[in-house]
GUMI-631391 format. One record per residue: residue number from 0; x, y, z of N, C-alpha, C in turn; chain. Coordinates in pm, 1 decimal, padded with zeros to 6 digits. Layout:
+-----+----------+----------+----------+----------+----------+----------+----------+----------+----------+-------+
|  nr |      n_x |      n_y |      n_z |     ca_x |     ca_y |     ca_z |      c_x |      c_y |      c_z | kette |
+-----+----------+----------+----------+----------+----------+----------+----------+----------+----------+-------+
| NUM |        X |        Y |        Z |        X |        Y |        Z |        X |        Y |        Z |     A |
...
+-----+----------+----------+----------+----------+----------+----------+----------+----------+----------+-------+
This chain:
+-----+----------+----------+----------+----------+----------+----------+----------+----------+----------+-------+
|  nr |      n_x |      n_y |      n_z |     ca_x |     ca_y |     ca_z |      c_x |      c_y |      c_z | kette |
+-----+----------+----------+----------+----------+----------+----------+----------+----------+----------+-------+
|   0 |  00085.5 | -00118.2 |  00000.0 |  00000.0 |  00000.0 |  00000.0 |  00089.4 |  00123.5 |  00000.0 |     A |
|   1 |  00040.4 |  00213.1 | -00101.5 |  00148.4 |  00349.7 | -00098.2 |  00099.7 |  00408.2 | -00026.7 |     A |
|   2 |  00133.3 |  00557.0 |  00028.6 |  00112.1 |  00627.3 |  00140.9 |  00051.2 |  00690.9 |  00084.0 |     A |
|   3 |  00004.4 |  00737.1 | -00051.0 | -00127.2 |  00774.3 | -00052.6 | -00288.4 |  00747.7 | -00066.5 |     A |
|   4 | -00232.2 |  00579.2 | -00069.9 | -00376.3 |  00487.5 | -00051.7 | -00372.1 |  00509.4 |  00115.7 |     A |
|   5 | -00328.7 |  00530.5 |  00192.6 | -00298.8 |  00490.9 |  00343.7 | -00361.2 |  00611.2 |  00374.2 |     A |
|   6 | -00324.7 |  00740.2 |  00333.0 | -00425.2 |  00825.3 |  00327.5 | -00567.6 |  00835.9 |  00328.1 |     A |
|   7 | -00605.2 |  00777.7 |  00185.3 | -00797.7 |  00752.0 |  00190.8 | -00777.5 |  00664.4 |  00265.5 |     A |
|   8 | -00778.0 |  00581.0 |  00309.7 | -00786.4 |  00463.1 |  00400.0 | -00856.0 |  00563.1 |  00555.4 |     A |
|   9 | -00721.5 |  00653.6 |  00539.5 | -00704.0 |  00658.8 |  00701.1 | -00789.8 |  00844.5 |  00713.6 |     A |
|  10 | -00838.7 |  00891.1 |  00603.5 | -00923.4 |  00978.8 |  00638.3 | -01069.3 |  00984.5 |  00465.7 |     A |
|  11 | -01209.2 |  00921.1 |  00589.8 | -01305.4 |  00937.8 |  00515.4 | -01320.2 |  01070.1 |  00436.3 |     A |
|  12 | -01311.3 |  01187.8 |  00470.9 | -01362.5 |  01309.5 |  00439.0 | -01276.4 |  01318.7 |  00336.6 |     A |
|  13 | -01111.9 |  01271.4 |  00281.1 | -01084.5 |  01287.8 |  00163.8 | -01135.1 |  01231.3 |  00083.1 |     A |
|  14 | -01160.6 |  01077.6 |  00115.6 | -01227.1 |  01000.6 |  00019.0 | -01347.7 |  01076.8 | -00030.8 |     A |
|  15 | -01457.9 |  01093.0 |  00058.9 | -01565.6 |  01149.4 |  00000.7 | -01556.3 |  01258.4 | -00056.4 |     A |
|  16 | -01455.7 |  01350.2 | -00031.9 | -01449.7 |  01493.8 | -00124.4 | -01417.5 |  01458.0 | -00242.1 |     A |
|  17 | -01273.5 |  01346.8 | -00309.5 | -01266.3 |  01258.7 | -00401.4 | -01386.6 |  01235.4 | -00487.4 |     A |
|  18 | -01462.1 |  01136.3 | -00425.0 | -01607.6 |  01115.7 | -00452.1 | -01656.0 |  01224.3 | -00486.6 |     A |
|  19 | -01703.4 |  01338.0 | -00464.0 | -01790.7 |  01441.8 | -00515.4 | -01702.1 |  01449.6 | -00619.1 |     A |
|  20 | -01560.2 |  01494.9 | -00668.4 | -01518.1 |  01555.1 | -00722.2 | -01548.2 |  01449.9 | -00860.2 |     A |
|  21 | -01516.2 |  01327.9 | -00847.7 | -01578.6 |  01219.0 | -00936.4 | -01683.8 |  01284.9 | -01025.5 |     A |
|  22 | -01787.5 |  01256.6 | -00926.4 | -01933.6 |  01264.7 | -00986.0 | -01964.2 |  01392.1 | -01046.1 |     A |
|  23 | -01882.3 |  01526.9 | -00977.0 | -01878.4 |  01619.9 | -01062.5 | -01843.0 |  01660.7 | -01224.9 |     A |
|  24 | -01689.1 |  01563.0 | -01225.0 | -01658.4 |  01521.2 | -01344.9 | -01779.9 |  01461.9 | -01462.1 |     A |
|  25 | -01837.3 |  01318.6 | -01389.3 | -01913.1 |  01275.4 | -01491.5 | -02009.8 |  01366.3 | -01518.6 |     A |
|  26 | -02079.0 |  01460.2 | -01392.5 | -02228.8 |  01518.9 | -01426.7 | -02182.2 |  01626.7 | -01533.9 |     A |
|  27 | -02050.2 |  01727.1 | -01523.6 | -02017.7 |  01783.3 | -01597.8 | -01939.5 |  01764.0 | -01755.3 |     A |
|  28 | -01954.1 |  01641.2 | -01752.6 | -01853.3 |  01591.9 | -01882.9 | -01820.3 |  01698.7 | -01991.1 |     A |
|  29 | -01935.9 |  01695.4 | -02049.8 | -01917.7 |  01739.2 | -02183.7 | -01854.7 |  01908.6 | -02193.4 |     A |
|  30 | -01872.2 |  02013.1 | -02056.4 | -01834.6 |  02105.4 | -02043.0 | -01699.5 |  02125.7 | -02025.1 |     A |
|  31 | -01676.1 |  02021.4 | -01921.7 | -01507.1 |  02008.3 | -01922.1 | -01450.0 |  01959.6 | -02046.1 |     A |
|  32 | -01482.3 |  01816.8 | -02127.0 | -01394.2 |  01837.8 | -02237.1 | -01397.3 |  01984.0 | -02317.5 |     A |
|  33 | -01550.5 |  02059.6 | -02337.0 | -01521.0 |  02202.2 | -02406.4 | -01428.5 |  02271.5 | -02381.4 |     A |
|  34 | -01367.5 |  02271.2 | -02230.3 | -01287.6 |  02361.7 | -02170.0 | -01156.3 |  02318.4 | -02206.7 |     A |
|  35 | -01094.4 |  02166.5 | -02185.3 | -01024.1 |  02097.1 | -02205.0 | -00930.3 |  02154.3 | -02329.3 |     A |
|  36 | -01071.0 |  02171.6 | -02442.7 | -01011.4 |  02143.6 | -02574.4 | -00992.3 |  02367.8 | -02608.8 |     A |
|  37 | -01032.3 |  02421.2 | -02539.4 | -01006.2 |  02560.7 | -02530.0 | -00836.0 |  02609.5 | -02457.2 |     A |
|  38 | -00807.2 |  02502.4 | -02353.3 | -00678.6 |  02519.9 | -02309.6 | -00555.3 |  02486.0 | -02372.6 |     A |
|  39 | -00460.3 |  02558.8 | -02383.8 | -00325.0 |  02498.8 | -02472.8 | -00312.1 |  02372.6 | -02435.1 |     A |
|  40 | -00291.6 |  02293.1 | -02504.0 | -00269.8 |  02141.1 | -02541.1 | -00183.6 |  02084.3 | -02391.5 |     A |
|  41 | -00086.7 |  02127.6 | -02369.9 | -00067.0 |  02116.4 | -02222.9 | -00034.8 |  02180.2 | -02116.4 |     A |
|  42 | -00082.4 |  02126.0 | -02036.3 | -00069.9 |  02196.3 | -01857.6 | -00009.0 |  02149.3 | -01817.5 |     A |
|  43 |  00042.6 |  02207.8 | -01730.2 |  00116.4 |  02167.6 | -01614.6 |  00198.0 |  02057.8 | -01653.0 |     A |
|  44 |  00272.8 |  02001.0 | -01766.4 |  00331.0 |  01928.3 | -01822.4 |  00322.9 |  01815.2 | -01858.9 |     A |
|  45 |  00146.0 |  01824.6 | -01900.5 |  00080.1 |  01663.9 | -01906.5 |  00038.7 |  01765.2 | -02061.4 |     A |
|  46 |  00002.0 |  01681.3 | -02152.4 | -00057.6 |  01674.1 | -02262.8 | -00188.1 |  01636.5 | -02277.9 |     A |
|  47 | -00303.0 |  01665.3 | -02192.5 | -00407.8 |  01596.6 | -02234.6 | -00492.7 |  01536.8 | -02315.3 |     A |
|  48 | -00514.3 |  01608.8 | -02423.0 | -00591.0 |  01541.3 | -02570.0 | -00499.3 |  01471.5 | -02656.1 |     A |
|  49 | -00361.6 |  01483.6 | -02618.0 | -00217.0 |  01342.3 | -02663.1 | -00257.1 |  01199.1 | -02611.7 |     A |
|  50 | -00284.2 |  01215.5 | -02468.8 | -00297.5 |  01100.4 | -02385.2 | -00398.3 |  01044.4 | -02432.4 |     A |
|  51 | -00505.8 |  01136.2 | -02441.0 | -00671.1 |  01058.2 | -02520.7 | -00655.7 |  00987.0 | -02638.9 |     A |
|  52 | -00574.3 |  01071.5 | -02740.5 | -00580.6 |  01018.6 | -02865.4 | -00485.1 |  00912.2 | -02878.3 |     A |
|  53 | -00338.2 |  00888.9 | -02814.2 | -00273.4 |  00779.4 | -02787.0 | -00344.2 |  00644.4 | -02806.6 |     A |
|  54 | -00410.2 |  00630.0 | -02653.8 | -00515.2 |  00554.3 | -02629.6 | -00607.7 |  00520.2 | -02778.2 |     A |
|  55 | -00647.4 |  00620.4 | -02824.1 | -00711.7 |  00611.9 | -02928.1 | -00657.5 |  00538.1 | -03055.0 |     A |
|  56 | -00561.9 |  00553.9 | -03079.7 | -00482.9 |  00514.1 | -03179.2 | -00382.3 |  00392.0 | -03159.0 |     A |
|  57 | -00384.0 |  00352.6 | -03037.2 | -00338.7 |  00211.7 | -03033.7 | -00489.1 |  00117.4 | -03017.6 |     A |
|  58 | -00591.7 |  00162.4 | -02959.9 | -00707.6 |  00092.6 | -02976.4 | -00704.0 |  00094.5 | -03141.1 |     A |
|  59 | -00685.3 |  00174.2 | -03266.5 | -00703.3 |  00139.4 | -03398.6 | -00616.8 |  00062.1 | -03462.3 |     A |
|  60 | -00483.8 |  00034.9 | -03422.7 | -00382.3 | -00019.3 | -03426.3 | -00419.3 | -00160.8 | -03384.3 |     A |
|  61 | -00470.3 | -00200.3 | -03309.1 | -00487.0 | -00321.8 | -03254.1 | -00625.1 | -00391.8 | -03342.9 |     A |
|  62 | -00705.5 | -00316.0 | -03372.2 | -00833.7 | -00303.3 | -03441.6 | -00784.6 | -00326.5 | -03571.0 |     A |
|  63 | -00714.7 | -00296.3 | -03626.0 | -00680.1 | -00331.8 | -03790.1 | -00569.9 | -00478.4 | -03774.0 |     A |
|  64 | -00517.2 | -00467.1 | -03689.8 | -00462.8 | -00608.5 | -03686.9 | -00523.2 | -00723.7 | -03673.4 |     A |
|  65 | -00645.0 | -00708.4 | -03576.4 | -00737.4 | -00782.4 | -03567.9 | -00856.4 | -00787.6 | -03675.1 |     A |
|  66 | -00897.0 | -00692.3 | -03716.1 | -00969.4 | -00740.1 | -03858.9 | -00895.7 | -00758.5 | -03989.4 |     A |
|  67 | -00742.9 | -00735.5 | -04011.4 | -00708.5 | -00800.2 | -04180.7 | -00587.2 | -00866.6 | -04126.1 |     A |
|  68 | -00564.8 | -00895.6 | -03985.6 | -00456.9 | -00973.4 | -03957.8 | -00330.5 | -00936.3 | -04009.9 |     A |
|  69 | -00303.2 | -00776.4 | -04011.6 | -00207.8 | -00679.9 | -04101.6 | -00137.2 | -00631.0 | -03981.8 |     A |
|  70 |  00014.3 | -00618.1 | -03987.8 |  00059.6 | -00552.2 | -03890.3 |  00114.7 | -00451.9 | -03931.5 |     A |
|  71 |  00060.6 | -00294.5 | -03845.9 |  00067.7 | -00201.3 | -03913.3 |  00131.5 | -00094.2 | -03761.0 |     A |
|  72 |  00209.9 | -00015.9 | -03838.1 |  00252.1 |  00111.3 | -03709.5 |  00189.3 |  00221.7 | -03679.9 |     A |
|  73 |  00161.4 |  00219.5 | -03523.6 |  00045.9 |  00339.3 | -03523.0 |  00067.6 |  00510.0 | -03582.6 |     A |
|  74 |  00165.9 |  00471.7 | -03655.6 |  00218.2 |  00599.4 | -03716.1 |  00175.5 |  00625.5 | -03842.5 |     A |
|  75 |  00142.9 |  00531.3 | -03900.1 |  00099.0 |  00557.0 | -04056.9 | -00019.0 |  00611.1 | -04079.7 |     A |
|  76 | -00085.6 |  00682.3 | -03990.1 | -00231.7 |  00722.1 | -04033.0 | -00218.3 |  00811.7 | -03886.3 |     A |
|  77 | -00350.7 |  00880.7 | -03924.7 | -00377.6 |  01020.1 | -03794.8 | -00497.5 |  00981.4 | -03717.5 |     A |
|  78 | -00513.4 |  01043.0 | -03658.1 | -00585.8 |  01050.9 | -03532.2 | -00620.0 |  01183.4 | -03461.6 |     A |
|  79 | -00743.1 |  01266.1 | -03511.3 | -00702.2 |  01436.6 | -03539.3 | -00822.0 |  01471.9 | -03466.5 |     A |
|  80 | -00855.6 |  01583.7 | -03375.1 | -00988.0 |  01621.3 | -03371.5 | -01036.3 |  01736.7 | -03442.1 |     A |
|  81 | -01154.5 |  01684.0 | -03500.4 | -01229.8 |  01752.2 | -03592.2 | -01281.4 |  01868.6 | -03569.5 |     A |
|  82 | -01278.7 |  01955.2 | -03669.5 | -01293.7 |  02058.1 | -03639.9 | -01445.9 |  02116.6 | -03624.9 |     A |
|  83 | -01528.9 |  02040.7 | -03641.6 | -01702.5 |  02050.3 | -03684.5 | -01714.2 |  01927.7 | -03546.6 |     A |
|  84 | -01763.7 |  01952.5 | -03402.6 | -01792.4 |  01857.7 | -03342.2 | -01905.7 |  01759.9 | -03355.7 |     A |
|  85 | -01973.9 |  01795.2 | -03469.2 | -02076.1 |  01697.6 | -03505.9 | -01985.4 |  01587.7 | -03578.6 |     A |
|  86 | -01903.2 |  01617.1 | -03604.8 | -01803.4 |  01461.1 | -03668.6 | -01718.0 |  01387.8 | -03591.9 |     A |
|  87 | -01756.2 |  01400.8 | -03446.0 | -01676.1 |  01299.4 | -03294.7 | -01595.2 |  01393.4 | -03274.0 |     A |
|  88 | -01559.1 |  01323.8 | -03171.4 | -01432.2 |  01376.4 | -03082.0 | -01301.0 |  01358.0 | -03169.9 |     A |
|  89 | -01240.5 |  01239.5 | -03228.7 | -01161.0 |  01203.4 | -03329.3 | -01169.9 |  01164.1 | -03440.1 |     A |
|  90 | -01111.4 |  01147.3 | -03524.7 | -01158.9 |  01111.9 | -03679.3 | -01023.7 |  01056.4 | -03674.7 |     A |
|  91 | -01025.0 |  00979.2 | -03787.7 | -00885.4 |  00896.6 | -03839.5 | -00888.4 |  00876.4 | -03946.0 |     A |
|  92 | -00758.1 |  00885.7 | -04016.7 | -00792.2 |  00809.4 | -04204.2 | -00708.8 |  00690.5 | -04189.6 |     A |
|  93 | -00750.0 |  00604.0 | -04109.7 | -00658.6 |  00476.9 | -04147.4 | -00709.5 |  00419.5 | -04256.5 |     A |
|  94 | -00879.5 |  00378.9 | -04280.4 | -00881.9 |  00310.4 | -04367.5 | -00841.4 |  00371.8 | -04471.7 |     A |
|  95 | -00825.3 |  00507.8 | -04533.2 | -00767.0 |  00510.2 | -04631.0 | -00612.8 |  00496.2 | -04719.1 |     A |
|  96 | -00568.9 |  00494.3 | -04578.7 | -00429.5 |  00531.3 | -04536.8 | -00369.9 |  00322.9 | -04623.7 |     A |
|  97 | -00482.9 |  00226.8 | -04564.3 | -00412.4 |  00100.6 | -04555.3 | -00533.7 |  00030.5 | -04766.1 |     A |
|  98 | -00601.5 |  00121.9 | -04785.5 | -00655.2 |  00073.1 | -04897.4 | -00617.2 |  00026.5 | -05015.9 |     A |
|  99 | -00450.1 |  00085.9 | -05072.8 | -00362.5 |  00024.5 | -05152.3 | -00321.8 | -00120.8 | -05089.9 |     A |
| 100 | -00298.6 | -00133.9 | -04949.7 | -00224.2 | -00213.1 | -04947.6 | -00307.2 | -00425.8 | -04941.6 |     A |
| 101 | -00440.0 | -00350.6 | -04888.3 | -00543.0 | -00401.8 | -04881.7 | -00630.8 | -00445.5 | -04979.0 |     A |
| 102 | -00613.6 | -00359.1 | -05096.2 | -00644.8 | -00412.4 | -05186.7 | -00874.7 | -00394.0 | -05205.2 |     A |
| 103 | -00906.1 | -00261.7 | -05136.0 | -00987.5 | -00278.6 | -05087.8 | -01053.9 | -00103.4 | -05098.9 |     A |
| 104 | -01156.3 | -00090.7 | -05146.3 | -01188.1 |  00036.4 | -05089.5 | -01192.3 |  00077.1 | -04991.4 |     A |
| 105 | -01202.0 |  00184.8 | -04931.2 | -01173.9 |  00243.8 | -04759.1 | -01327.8 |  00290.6 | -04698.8 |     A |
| 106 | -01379.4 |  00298.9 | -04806.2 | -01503.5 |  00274.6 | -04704.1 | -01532.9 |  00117.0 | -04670.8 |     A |
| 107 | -01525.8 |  00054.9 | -04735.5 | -01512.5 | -00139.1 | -04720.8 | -01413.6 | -00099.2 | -04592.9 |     A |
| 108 | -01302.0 | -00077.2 | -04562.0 | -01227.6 | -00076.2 | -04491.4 | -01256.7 | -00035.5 | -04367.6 |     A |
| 109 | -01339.2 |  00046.2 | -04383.7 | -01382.3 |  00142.8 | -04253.1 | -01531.9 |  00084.0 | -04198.7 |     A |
| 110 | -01584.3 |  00040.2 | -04271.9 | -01712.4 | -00054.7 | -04243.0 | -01649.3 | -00198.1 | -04179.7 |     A |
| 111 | -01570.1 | -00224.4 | -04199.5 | -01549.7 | -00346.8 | -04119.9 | -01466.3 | -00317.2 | -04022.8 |     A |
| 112 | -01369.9 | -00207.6 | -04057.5 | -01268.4 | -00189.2 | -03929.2 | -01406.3 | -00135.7 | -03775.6 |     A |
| 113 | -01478.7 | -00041.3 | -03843.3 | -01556.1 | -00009.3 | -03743.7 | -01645.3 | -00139.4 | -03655.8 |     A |
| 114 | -01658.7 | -00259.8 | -03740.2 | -01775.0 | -00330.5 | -03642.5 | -01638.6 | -00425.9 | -03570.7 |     A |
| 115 | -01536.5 | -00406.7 | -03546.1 | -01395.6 | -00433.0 | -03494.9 | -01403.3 | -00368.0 | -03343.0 |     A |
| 116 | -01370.9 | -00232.6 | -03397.7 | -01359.9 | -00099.5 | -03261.2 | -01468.2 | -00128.6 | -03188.8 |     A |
| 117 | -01627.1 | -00140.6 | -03214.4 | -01740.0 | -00086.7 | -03192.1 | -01730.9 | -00148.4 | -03046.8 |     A |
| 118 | -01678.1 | -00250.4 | -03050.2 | -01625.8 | -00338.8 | -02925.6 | -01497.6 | -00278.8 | -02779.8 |     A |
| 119 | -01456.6 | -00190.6 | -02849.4 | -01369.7 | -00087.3 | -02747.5 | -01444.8 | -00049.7 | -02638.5 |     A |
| 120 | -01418.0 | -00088.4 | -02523.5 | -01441.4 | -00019.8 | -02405.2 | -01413.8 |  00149.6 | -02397.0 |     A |
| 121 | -01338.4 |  00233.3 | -02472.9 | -01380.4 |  00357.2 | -02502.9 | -01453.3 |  00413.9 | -02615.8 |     A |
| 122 | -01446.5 |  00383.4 | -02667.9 | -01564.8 |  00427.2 | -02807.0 | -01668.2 |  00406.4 | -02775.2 |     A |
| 123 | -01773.4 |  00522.1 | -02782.7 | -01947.1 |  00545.3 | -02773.9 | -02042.0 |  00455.4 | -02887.6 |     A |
| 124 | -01959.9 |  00548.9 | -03002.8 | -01998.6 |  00550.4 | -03131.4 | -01902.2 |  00585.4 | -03252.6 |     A |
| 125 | -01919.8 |  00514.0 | -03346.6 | -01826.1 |  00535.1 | -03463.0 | -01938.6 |  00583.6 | -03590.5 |     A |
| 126 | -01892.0 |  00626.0 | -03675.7 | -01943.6 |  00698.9 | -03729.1 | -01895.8 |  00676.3 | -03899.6 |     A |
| 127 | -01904.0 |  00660.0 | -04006.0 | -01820.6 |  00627.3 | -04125.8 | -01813.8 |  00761.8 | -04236.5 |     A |
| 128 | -01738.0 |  00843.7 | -04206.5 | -01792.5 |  00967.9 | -04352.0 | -01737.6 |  00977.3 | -04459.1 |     A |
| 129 | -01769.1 |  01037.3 | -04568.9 | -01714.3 |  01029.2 | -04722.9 | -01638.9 |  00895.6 | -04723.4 |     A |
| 130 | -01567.1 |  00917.3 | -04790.1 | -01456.1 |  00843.3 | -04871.2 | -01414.4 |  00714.3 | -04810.0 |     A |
| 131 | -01390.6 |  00750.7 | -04646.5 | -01350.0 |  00613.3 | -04593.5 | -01298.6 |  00713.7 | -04466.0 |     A |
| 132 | -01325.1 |  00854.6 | -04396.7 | -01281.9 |  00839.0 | -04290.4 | -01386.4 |  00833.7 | -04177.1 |     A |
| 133 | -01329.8 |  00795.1 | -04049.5 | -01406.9 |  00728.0 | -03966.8 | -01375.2 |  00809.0 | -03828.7 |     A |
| 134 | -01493.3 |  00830.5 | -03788.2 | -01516.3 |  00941.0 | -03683.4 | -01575.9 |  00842.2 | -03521.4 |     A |
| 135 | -01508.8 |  00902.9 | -03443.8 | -01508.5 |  00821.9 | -03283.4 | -01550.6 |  00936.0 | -03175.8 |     A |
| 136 | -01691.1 |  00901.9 | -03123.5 | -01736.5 |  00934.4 | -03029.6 | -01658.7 |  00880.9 | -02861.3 |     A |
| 137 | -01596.3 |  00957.6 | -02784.5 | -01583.5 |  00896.7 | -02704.0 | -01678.4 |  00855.3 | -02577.2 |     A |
| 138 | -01651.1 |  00735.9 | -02490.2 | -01715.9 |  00730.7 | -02377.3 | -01731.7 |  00802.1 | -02286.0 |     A |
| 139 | -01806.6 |  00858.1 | -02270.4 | -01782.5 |  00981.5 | -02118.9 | -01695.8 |  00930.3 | -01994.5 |     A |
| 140 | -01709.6 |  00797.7 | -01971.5 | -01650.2 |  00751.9 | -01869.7 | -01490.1 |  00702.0 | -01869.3 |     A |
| 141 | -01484.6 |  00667.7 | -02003.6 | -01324.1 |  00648.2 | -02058.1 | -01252.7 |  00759.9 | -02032.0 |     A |
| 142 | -01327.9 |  00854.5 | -02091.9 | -01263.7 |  01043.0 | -02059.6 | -01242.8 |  01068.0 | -01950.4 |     A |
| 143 | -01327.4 |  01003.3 | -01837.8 | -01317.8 |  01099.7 | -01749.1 | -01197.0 |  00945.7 | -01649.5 |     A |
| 144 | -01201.1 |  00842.0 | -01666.2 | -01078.0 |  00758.9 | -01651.4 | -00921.0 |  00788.1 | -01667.9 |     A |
| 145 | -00923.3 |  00829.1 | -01824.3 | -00837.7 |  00887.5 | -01881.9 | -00772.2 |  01003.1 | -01786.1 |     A |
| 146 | -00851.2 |  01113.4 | -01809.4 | -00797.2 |  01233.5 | -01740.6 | -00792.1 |  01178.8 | -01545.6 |     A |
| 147 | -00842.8 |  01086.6 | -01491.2 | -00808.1 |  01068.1 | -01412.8 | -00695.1 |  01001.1 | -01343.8 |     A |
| 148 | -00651.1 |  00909.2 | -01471.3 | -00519.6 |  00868.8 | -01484.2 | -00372.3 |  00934.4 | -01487.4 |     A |
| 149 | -00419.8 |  01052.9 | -01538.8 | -00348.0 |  01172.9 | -01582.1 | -00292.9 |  01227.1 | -01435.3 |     A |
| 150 | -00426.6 |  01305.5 | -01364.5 | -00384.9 |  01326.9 | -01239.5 | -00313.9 |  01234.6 | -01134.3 |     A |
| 151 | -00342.5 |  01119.9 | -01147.7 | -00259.9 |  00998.2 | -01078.2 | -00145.6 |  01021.5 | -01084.6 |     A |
| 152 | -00100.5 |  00991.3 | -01238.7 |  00047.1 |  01008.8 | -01251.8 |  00095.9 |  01157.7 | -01252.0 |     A |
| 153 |  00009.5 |  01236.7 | -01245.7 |  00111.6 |  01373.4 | -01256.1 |  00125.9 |  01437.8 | -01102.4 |     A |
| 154 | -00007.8 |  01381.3 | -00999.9 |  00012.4 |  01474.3 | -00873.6 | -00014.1 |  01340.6 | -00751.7 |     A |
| 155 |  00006.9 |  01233.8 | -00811.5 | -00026.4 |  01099.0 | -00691.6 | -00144.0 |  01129.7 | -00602.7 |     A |
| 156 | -00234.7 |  01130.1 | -00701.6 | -00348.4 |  01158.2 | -00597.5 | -00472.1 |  01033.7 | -00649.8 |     A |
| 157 | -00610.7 |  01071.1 | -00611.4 | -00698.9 |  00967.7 | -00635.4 | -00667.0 |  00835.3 | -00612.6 |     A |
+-----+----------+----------+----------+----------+----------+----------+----------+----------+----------+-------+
């Protein structure tokens, strides 16, 4: 046990302030990512919407290996947030990115890569537009995991 689990342990009233601060997060979600995505990219020397999309992009990475059994580097394709929030939180052009090699149109690509992801414990909703790129709703609760992970490792807390 680290000494800051020994902490909540050893005083309720942090835990429960913890707790509110939680539930504040989820009740407020969608305001804080607005805010999130209004602040320079990083604070206090964490990168936040890096860390999200990371996550994001090794979940697609793992997702294309698993539907064409292709091993591919999470570098060859993007992982961008869109600038119109009616098109998700992230968008990606992998399928178009892997359609030469595949041998395959990228919307074909993106229609199957998506019923792949749809299975991600962070993804809400996926979304398929034009050509073959593919747009990712995130989970509110992944987000708010995520960024709680963040604070873990940046101030040993929670």
């Amino acid at each position: 046990i680290r000494a800051n689990q020994i902490l909540l342990i050893d005083n309720p009233d942090l835990k429960q302030s913890i707790e509110r601060v939680k539930k504040l997060i989820n009740d407020n979600f969608d305001k804080i990512l607005n805010l999130i995505n209004e602040i320079p990219n990083t604070y206090n020397g964490v990168n936040i919407m890096s860390e999200i999309s990371e996550k994001l992009r090794s979940v697609i990475e793992q997702g294309i290996k698993e539907t064409f059994n292709l091993d591919v580097d999470k570098n060859d394709f993007s992982v961008e947030i869109p600038k119109d929030k009616n098109h998700g939180d992230y968008s990606t052009n992998a399928a178009m990115r892997y359609a030469k090699i595949l041998r395959k149109s990228p919307r074909e690509i993106a229609e199957n890569l998506s019923k792949t992801l749809q299975n991600s414990d962070i993804i809400e909703k996926i979304e398929i537009a034009g050509p073959g790129f593919i747009n990712f709703f995130i989970r509110n609760d992944s987000l708010t995991k995520i960024i709680s992970d963040i604070l873990k490792k940046r101030w040993k807390l929670l």
